[in-house]
Structure formats: C-alpha cells, structure tokens
N, C-alpha and C positions, 0 to 999 in steps of 0.2 A: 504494500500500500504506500500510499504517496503522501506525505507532510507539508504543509505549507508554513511559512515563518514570515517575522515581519520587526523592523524595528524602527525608531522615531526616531524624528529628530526635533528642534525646537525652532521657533524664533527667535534673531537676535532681539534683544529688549534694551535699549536706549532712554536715558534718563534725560532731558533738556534743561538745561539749568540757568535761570536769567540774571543778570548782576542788577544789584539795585542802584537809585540816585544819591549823587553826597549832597552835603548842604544841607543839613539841617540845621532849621534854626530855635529851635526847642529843645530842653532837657529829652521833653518826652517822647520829640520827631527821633532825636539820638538814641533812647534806648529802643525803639522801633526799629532802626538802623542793625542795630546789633544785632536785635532776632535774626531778622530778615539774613541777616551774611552768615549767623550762624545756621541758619536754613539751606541758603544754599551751599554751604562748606557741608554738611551732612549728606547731602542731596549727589555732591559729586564724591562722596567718599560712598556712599551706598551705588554707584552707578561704578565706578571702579571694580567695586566687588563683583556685583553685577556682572561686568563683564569679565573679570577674571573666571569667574564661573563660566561662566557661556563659550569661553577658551577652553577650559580643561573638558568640557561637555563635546565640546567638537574634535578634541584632540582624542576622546575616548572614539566618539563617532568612526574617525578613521580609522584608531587600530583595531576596533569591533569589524570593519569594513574589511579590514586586513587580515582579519583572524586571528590579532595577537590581543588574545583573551585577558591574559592576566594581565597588562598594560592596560588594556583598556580599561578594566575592574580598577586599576591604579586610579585613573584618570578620571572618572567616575566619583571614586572615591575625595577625592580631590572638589570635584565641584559639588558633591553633596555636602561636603563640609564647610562650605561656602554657604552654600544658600541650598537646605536641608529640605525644604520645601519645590523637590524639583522632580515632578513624577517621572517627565523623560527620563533624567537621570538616573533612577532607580530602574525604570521598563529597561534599559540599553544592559544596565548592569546586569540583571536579573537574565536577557538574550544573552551576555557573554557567559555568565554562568552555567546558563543552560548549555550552550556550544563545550563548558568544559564537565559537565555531567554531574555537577552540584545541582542538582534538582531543586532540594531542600531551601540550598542558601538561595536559587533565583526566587523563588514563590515565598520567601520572607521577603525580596526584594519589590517583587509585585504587589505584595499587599502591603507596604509603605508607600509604592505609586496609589493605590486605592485608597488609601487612605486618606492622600490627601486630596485626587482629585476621584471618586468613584463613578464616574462618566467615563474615565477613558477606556475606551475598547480595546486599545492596543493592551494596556495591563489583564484585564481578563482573558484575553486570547493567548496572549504567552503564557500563562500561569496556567491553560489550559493543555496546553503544550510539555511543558513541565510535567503537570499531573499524570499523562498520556507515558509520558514517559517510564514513572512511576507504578504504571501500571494501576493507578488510581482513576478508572475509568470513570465512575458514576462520578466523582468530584469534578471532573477534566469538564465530563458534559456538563454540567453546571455550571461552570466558568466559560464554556464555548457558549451558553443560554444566554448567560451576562453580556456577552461581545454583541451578540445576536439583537438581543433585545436593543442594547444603547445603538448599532448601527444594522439595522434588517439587511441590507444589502452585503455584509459583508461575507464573502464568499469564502474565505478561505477557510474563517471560524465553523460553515457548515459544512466542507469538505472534514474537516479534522473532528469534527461532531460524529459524523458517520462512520470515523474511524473507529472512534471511544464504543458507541454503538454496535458495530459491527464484532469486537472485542468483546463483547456482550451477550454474543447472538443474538442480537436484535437487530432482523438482517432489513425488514420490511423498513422498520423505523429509519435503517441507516441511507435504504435508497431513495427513503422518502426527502432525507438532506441534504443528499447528490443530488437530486429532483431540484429543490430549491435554488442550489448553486448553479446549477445548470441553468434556469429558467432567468438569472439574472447575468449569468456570464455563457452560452450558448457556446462556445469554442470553449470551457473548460477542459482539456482533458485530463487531467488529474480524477473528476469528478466522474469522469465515463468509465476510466479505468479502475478504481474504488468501485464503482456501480459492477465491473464484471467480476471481480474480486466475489463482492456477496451473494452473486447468482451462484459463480461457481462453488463456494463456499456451504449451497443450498445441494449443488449439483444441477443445477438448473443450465444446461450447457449450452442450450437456445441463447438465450438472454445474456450468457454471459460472453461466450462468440459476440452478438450482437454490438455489446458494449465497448468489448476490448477491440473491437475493429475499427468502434470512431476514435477510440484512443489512438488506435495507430496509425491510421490516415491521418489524425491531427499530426502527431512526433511519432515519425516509423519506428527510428532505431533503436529509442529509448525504450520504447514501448514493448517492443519485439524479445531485446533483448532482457527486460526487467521477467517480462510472462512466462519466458523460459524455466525460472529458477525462484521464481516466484513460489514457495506452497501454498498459496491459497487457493491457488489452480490443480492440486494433486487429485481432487475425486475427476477432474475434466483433462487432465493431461495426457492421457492415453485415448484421448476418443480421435477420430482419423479427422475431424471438422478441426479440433483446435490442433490439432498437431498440422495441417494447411494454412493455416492462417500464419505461422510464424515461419513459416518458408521463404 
C-alpha cells in the first residue's frame, strides 16, 4: 500500500515599527515621549526575535527537505525556543521524527502543534501517520477524521484513512475512502491502487485487476513493479488475468 506525507511551512511575519516626534513641550508631552520609544525599542527587539525564529524554522525546513533529520530536529529546536508558540514548528519537527522512527516523540510533537492551534490539519494528518505507523490503527483513523473534518477535500488524509481501515478488515469502509479521494482528485493513483489492494485482499480479482490497471496506466512502472511483490495480492497472484497485467 501506498502513504502519502506532507509538511508546512510558514509565513515570514514582519513587525513595522514607527519613530515618534521630538519636541515636546510639556513634563507630560515628555513622559508620553518615553513610553512611546520604549514601545517601539520592544517592538523591534520582539520583531528581531521574530525573525530569528523564522530563520532557524526555514533553516530546519531545508535540512527536513534534505533529509538531515537530526539537524533539522536541531533547528526546530532552536526556533521553538524562541517563540514556543509555533505549531509549524512542532508539525516539521514531529515529520523529521517521524522520517527517523520516533513515533512517540513526533505525536508529542503534534499534539503541542494542537495544542496551540487545533484547526491545523497538517498536525492531525501527521500524527495520523505516526499512529499508522504504530500500528495504532483505530487512533490513526481518528486523527485522519480530524484532518478530514477541519479540511473535506483533503485527499491524502482519506487515502491513509483507508489504509488504517483496510488494517482493520474493514475492506468496504476502506474503498469507501478511496471513493472519496478519488471523486475529489480523479487521476489519484495511489487511491486506485489501495482500492485493488482491498479487493484483492477480499479475493475479489475482478475489481481488483480493474483497479490496479488504472493505477498503472496512470504510473506503469511503479505500479507494475510495486504488484509484483506486493502481498496483499497473494490470494490473486497466481490467477493467469493478474499475472497478464504485469507483463
């Protein structure tokens, strides 16, 4: 079966800070004065930080990009300590964990982005991913429900739903979510190929031929080659239909 991933990134966040006028000609215009400069003196020591953060967050970005996991976990590191309140931060850190098979530490990492902001989909869908991992199915789907719910359209969340599902025996439920994924993204094939997976998984060798073929007319080689060696193909793998198809 097939997984799909996904990580953030943020906006830069920029602070504008205005000088005030001199001249005053009052005790009380002067201590007004005051405030006001020590306003904006905090304003650009808060926008400093700001973007010191926003620097170690992108500098994570690219080694997560690069695949140098624990650099990037550094770097991360770095700008949550800055500014602790930065759910990207956590979501990126929580993907490079993941990539290094700390399950546990990403999905503490996900539910510190949840925490602070519990809309973000990207945080449920990884954390869903994590789970999956885990072999924590029933919880994964729950966290893929969460994704689901805060963005319907998000496809990738009901591909990996049907996987959790399918992990389950609940083969109907799972192509009902490949169904979905399908009906909002039409050239998925990840979603066709998971779809033949559970036929054949039924034994259902019509339906699963059927599916694995638009997989492979979308991406041949991958496809062809994946089905081979695939077992979730083993009660279909000796029939003379799927064994034509990967010719």
């Amino acid at each position: 079966m097939v997984f799909r991933r996904c990580f953030v990134a943020s906006n830069l966040i920029v602070f504008f800070a205005f000088g005030c006028s001199s001249g005053a000609n009052s005790s009380i215009e002067n201590t007004t004065q005051v405030v006001q400069e020590n306003n904006v003196t905090q304003l650009f020591i808060e926008a400093k930080a700001t973007q010191k953060a926003e620097d170690f967050f992108h500098q994570g970005n690219h080694l997560l990009d690069g695949q140098h996991y624990e650099d990037a976990i550094k770097a991360y590191d770095k700008a949550i300590a800055i500014k602790v309140e930065n759910p990207e931060a956590w979501i990126n850190r929580g993907i490079a964990l993941t990539s290094l098979q700390r399950y546990q530490d990403a999905i503490a990492s996900y539910d510190k982005a949840i925490a602070i902001k519990p809309d973000k989909d990207e945080a449920w869908y990884n954390r869903g991913i994590a789970l999956t991992s885990l072999q924590r199915y029933q919880d994964a789907i729950a966290s893929y429900n969460k994704a689901i719910a805060i963005k319907p359209d998000k496809y990738e969340a009901l591909i990996n739903r049907g996987i959790a599902l399918t992990k389950l025996h609940r083969y109907q439920d799972a192509i009902a979510s490949y169904n979905r994924a399908i009906a909002i993204k039409p050239d998925l094939h990840q979603a066709y190929y998971n779809k033949a997976c559970s036929y054949a998984l039924q034994s259902n060798l019509e339906l699963a031929i059927e599916n694995l073929d638009k997989a492979i007319k979308l991406v041949p080689d991958k496809y062809k080659k994946l089905a081979k060696t695939d077992p979730d193909f083993n009660k279909v793998r000796s029939e003379k239909q799927f064994q034509e198809l990967l010719q």
